[in-house]
N, CA, C and O atoms as CSV, one atom per row, in Angstrom:
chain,resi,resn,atom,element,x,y,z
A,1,UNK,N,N,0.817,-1.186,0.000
A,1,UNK,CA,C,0.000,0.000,0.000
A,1,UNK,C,C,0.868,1.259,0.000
A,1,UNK,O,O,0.480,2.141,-0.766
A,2,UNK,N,N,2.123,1.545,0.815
A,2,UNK,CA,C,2.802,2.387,1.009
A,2,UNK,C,C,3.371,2.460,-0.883
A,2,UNK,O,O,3.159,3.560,-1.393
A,3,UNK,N,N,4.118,1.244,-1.956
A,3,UNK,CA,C,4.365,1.542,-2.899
A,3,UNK,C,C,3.397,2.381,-3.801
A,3,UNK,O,O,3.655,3.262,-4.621
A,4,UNK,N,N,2.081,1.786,-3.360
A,4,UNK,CA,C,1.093,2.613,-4.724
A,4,UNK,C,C,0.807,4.098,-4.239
A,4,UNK,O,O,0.495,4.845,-5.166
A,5,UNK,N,N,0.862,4.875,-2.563
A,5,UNK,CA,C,1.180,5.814,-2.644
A,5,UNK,C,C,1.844,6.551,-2.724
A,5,UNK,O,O,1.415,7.690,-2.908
A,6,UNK,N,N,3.295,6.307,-2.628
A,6,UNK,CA,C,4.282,6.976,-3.382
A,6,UNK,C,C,4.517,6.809,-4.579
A,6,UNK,O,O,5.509,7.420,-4.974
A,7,UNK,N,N,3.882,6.096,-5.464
A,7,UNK,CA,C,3.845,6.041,-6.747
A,7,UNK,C,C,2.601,7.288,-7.094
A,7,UNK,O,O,2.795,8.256,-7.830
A,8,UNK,N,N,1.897,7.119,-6.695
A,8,UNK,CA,C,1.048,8.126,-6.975
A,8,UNK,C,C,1.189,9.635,-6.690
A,8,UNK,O,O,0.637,10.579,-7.255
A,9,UNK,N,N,2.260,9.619,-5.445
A,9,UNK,CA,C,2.581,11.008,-5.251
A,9,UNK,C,C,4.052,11.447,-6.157
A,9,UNK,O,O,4.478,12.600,-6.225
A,10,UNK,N,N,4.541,10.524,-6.662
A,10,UNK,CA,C,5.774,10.737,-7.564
A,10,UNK,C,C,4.913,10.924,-9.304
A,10,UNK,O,O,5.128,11.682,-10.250
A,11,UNK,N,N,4.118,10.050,-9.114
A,11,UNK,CA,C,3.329,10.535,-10.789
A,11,UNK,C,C,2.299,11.821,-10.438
A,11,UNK,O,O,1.571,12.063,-11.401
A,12,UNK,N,N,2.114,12.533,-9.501
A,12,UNK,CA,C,1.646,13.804,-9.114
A,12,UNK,C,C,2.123,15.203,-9.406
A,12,UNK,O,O,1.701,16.235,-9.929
A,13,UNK,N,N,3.737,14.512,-8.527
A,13,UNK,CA,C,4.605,15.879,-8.948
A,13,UNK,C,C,5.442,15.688,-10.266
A,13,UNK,O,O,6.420,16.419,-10.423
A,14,UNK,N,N,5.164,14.868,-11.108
A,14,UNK,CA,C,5.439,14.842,-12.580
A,14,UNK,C,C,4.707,15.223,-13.377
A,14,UNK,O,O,5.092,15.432,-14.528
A,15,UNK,N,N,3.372,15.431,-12.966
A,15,UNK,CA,C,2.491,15.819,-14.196
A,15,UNK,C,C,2.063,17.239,-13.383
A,15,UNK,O,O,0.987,17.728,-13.726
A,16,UNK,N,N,2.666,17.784,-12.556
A,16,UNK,CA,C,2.532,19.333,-12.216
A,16,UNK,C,C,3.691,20.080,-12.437
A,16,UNK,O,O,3.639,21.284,-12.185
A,17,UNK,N,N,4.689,19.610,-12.845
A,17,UNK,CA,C,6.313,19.796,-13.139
A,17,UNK,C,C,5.927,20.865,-14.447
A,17,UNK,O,O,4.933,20.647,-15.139
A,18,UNK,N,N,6.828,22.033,-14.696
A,18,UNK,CA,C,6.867,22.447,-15.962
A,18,UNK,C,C,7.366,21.900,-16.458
A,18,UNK,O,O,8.226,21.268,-15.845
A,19,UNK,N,N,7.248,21.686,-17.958
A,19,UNK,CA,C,8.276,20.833,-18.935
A,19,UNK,C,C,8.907,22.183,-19.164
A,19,UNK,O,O,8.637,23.380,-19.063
A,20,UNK,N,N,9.845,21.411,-19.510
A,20,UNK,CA,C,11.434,22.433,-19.837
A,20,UNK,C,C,11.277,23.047,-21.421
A,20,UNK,O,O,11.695,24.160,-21.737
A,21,UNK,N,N,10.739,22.307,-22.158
A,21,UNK,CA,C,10.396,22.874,-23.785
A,21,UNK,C,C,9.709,24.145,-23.660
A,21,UNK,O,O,9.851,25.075,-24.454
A,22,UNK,N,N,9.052,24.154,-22.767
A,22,UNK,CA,C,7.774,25.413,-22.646
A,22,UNK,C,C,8.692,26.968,-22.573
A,22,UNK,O,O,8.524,28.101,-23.026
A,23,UNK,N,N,9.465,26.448,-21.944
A,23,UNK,CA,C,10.888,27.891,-22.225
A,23,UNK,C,C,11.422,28.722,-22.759
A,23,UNK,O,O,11.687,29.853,-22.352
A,24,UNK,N,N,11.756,27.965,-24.286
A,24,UNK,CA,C,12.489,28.343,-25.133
A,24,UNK,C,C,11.595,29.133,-26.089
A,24,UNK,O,O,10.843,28.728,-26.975
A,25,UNK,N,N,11.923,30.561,-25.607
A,25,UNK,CA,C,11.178,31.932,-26.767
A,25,UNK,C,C,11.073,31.775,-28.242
A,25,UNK,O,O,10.023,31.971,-28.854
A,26,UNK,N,N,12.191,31.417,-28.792
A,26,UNK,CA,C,12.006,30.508,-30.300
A,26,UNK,C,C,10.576,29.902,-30.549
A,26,UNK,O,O,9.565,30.427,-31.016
A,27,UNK,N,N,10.876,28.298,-29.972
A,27,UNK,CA,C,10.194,27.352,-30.376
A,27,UNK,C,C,8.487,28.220,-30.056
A,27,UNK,O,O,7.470,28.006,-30.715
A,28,UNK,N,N,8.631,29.324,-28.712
A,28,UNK,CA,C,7.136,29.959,-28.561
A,28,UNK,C,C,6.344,30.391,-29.151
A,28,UNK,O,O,5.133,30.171,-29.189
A,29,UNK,N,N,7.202,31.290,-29.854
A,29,UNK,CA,C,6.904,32.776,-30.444
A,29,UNK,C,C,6.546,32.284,-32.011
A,29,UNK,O,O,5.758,32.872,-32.751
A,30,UNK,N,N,7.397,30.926,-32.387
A,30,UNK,CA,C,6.943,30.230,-33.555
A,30,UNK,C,C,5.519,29.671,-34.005
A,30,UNK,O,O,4.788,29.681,-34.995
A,31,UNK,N,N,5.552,29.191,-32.737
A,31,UNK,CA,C,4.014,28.299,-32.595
A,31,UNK,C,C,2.914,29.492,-32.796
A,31,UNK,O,O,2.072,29.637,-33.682
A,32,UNK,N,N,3.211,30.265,-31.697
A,32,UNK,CA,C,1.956,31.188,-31.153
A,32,UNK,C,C,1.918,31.791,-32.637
A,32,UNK,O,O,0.766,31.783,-33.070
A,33,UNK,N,N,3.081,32.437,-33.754
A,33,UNK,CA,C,2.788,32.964,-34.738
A,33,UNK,C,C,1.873,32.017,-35.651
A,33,UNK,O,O,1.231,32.559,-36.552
A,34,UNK,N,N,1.800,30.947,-35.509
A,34,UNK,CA,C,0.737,30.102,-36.811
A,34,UNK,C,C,-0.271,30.502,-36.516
A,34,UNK,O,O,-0.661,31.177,-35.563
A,35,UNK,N,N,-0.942,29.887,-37.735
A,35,UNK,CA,C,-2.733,29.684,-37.484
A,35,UNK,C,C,-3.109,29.004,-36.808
A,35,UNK,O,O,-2.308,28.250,-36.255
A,36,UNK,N,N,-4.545,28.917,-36.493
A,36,UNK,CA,C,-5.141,27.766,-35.566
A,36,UNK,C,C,-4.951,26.364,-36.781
A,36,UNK,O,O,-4.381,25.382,-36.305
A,37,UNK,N,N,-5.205,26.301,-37.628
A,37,UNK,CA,C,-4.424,25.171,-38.321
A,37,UNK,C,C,-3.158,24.577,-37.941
A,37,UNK,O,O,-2.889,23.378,-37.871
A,38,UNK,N,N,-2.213,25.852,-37.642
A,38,UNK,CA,C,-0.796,25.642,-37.611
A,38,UNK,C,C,-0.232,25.277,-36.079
A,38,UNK,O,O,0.876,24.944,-35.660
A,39,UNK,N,N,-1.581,25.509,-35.421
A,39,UNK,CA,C,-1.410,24.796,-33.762
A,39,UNK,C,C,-1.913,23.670,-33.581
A,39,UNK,O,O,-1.535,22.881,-32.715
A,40,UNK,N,N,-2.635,23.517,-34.217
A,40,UNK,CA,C,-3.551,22.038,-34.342
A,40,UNK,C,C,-2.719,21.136,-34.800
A,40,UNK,O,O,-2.863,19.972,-34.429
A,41,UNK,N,N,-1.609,21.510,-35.761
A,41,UNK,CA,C,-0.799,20.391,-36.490
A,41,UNK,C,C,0.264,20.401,-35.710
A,41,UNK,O,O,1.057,19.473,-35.867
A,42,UNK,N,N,0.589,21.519,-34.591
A,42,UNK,CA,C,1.919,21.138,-33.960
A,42,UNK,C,C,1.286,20.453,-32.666
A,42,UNK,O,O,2.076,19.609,-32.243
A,43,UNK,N,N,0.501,20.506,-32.144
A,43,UNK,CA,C,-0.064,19.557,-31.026
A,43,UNK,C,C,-0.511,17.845,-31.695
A,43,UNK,O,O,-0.423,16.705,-31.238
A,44,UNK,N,N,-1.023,18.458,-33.025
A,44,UNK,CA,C,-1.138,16.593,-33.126
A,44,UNK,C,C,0.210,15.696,-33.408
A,44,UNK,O,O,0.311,14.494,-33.163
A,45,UNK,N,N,1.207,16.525,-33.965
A,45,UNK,CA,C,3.102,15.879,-34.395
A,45,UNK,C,C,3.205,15.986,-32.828
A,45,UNK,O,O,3.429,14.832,-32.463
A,46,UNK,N,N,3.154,16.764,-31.774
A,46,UNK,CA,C,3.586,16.434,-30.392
A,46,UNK,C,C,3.440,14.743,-30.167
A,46,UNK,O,O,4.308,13.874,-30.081
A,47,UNK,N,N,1.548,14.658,-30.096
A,47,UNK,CA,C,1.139,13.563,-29.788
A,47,UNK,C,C,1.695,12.256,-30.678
A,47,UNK,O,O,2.022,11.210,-30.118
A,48,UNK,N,N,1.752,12.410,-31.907
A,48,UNK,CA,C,2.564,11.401,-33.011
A,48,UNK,C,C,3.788,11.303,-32.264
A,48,UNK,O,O,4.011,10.135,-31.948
A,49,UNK,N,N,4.710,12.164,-31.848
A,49,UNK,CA,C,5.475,11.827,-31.411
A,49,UNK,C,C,6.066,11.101,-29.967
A,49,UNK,O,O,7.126,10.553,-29.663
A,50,UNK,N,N,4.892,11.382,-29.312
A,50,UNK,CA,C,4.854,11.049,-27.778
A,50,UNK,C,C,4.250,9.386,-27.432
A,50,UNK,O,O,4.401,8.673,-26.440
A,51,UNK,N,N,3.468,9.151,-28.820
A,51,UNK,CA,C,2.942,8.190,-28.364
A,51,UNK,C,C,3.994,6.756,-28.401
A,51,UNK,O,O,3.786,5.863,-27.579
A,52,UNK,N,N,4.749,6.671,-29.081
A,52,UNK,CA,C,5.798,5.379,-29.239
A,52,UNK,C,C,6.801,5.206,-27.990
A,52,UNK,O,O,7.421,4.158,-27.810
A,53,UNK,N,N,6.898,6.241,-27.209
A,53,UNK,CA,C,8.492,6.248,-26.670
A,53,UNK,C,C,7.488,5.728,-24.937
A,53,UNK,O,O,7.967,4.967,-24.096
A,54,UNK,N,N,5.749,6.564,-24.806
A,54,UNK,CA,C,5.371,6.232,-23.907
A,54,UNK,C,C,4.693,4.935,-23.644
A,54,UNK,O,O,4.394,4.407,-22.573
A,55,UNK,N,N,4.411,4.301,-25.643
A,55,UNK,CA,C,3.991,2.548,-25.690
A,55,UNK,C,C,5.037,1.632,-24.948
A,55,UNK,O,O,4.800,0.775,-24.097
A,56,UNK,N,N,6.559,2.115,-25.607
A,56,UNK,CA,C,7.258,1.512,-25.247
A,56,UNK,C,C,7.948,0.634,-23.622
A,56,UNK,O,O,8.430,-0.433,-23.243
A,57,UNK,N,N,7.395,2.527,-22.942
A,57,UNK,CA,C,8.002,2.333,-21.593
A,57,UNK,C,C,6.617,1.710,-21.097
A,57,UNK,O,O,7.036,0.737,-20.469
A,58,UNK,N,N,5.165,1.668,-20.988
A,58,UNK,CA,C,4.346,0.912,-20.705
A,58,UNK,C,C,4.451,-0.685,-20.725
A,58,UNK,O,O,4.200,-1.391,-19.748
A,59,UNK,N,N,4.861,-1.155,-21.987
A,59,UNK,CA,C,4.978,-2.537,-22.223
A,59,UNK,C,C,6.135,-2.979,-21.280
A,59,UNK,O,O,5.846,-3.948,-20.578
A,60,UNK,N,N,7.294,-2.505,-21.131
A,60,UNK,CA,C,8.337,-2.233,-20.501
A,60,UNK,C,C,8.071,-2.933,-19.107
A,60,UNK,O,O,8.366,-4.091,-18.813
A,61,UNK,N,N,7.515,-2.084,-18.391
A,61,UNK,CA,C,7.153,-1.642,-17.078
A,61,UNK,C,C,5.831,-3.026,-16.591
A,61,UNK,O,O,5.594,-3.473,-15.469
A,62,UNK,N,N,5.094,-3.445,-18.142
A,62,UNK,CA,C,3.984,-4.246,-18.067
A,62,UNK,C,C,5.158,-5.359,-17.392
A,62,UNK,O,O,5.248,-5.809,-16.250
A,63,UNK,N,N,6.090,-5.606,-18.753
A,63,UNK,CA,C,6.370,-7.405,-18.777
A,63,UNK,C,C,7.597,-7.081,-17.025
A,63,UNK,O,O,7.210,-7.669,-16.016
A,64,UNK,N,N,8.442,-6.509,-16.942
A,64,UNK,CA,C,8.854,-5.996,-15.523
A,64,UNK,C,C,8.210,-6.589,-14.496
A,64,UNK,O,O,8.701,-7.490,-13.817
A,65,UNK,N,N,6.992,-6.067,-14.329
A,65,UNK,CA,C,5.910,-6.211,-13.122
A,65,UNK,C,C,5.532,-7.808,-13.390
A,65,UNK,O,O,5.384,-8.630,-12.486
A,66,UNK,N,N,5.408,-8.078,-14.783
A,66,UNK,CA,C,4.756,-9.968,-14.678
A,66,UNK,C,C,5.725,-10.761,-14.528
A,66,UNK,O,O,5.474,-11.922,-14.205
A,67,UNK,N,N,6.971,-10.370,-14.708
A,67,UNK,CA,C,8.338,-11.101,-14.829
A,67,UNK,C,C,8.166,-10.780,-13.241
A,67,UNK,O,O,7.580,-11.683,-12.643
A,68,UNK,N,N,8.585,-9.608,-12.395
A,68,UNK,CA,C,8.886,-9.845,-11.013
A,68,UNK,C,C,7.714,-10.755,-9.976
A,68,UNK,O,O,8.085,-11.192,-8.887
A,69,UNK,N,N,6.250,-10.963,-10.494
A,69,UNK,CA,C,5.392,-11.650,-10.114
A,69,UNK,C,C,5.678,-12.585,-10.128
A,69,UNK,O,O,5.947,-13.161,-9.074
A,70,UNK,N,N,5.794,-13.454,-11.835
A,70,UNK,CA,C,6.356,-14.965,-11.597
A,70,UNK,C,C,7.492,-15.289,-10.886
A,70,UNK,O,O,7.258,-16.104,-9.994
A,71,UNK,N,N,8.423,-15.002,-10.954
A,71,UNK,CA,C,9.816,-15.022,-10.351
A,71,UNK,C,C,9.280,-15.223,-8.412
A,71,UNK,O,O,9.746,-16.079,-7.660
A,72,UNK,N,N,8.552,-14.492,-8.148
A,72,UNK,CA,C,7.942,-14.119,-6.804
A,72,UNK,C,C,7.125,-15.853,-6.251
A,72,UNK,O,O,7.253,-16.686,-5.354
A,73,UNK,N,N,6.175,-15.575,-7.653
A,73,UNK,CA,C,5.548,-17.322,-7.426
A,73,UNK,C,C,6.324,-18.331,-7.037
A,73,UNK,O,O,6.207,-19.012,-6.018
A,74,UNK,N,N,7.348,-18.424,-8.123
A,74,UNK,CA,C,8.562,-19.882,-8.003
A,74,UNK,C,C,9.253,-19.527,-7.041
A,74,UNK,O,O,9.645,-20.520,-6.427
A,75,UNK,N,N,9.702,-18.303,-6.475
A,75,UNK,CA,C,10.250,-18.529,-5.289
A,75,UNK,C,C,9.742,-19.043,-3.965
A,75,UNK,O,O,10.481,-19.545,-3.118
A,76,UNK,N,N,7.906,-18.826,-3.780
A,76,UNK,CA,C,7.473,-19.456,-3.169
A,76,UNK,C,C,7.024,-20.977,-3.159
A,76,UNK,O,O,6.774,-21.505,-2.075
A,77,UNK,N,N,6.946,-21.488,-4.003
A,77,UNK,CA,C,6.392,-22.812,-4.387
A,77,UNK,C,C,7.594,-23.839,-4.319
A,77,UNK,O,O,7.410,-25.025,-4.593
């Protein structure tokens, strides 16, 4: 019980964290100059881009957790 609340308070202060991209006056001042077309297409290439690296670490983290389960079983049995 103590792991799933510090897991939950560590995925808390990660998704209240500024991201560090949000910074850089360039990449800002670029965006904010498009159209609403031209924001729409840089938020959906965000998401195109976000989604593989966060499949990855999911599956990751999946087989991790079933691998340390079984391992857990045979050590008891």
């Amino acid at each position: 019980m103590k792991q799933r609340l510090l897991m939950l308070a560590f995925v808390s202060l990660l998704w209240a964290a500024p991201a560090l991209g949000q910074g850089c006056a360039m990449c800002y001042s670029n965006a904010a100059g498009t159209t609403k077309d031209g924001q729409r297409a840089i938020s959906r290439g965000i998401l195109v881009l976000l989604i593989p690296p966060v499949g990855f670490m999911t599956i990751g983290v999946g087989l991790a957790y079933r691998y340390g389960k079984k391992r857990d079983t045979e050590q008891v049995d």
